[in-house]
VEXGUZA-447817 format. One record per residue (C-alpha): residue number from 1; residue in one letter; x, y, z. Coordinates in steps of 0.001 Angstrom, whole numbers, plus 500000, padded with zeros to 6 digits. Each point is the difference from the previous one (the first is absolute). Layout:
N
NUM,A,X,Y,Z;
...
//
This chain:
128
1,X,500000,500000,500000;
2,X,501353,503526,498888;
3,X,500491,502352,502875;
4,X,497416,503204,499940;
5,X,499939,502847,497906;
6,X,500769,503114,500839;
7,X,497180,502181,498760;
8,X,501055,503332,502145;
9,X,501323,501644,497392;
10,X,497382,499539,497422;
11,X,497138,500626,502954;
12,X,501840,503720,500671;
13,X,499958,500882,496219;
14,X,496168,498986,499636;
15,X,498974,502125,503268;
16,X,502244,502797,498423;
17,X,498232,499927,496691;
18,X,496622,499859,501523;
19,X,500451,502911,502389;
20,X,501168,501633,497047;
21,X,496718,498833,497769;
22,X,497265,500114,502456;
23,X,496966,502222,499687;
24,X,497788,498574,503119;
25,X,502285,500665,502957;
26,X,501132,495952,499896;
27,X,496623,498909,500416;
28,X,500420,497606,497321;
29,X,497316,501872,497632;
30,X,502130,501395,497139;
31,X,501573,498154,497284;
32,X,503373,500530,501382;
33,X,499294,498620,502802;
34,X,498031,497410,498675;
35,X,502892,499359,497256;
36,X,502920,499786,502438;
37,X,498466,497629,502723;
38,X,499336,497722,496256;
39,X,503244,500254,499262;
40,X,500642,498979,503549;
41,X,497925,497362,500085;
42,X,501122,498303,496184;
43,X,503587,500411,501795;
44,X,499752,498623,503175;
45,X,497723,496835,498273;
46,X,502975,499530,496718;
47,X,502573,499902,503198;
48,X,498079,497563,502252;
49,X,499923,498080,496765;
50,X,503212,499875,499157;
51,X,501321,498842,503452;
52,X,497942,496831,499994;
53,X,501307,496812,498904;
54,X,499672,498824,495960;
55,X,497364,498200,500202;
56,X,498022,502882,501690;
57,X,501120,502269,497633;
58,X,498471,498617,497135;
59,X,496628,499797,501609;
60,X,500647,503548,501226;
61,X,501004,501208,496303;
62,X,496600,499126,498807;
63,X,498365,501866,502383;
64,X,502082,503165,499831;
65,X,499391,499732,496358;
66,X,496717,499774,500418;
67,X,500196,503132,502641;
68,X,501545,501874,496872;
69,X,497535,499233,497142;
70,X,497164,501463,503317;
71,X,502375,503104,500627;
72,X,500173,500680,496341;
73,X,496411,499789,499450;
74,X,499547,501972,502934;
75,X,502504,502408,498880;
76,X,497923,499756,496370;
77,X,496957,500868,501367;
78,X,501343,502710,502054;
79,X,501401,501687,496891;
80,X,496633,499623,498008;
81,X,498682,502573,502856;
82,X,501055,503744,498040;
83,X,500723,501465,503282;
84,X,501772,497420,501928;
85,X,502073,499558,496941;
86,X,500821,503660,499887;
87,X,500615,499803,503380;
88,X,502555,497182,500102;
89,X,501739,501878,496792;
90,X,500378,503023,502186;
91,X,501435,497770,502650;
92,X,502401,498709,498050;
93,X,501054,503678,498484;
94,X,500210,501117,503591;
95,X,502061,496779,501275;
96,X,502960,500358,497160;
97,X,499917,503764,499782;
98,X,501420,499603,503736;
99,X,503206,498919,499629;
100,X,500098,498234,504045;
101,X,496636,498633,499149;
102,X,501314,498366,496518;
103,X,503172,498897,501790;
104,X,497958,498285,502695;
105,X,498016,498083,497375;
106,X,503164,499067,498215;
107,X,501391,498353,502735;
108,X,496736,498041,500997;
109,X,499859,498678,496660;
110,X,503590,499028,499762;
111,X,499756,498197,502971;
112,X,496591,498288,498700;
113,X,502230,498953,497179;
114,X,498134,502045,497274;
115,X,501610,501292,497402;
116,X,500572,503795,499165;
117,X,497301,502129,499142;
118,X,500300,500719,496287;
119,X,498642,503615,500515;
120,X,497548,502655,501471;
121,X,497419,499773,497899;
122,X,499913,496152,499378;
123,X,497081,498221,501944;
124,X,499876,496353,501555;
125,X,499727,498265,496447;
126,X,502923,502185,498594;
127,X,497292,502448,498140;
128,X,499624,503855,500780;
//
C-alpha cells in the first residue's frame, strides 16, 4: 500500500482561488465557489483512486469515468444557460487577467497532471 498523499499544497491553492472568485461571501452559492469545491472534490476522489491497489483501480476508473461524462454534461447544460455561460466566461477573463490567480491555477493543474493550457480564450474542448 502507497503511503498518503499530500494534498496541502493543492488544498491552499484551491481556497486561494476561491477567495479570489467568490461572489456569496463563501456560502457556497456562486459559481466560484461552487467550481472550486468541484474541482476539490474530482481531486481528492482521482487521488483516493489512485492510492488503492490495481485491482481497485480499475473498478474505480470506471466510475471516475463515469463521474466525468456526468460533470461534462453538467458542465454542458450549465453552458446552454446564456447567463451562467456568460458568467463562467467572465470568470475565467477575471481568473487569468490576475496574474497570482492564473499562477495558482497553473500549479493546481500541474500537480493534477494536466497539461498546459493552450490559451486564454480556448474553452474545455479546446474551442473559443
Amino acid at each position: 500500500m502507497t503511503e498518503p498523499v499530500d494534498l496541502s499544497g493543492a488544498h491552499a491553492a484551491l481556497d486561494g482561488l476561491r477567495r479570489q472568485l467568490c461572489h456569496c461571501g463563501s456560502r457556497g452559492e456562486c459559481l466560484g465557489c461552487r467550481g472550486v469545491e468541484m474541482l476539490r472534490a474530482q481531486m481528492e476522489a482521482v487521488t483516493a483512486a489512485a492510492s488503492q491497489p490495481v485491482l481497485l483501480q480499475v473498478a474505480q476508473e470506471a466510475s471516475l469515468k463515469d463521474m466525468g461524462e456526468r460533470f461534462g454534461e453538467m458542465a454542458q447544460r450549465l453552458m446552454d444557460d446564456p447567463e451562467l455561460r456568460r458568467a463562467a466566461e467572465e470568470m475565467q477573463a477575471r481568473v487569468l487577467s490576475d496574474p497570482q490567480a492564473r499562477r495558482l491555477l497553473e500549479e493546481l493543474m500541474h500537480q493534477l497532471g494536466a497539461p498546459p493550457e493552450s490559451g486564454p480564450s480556448s474553452g474545455p474542448d479546446g474551442s473559443p
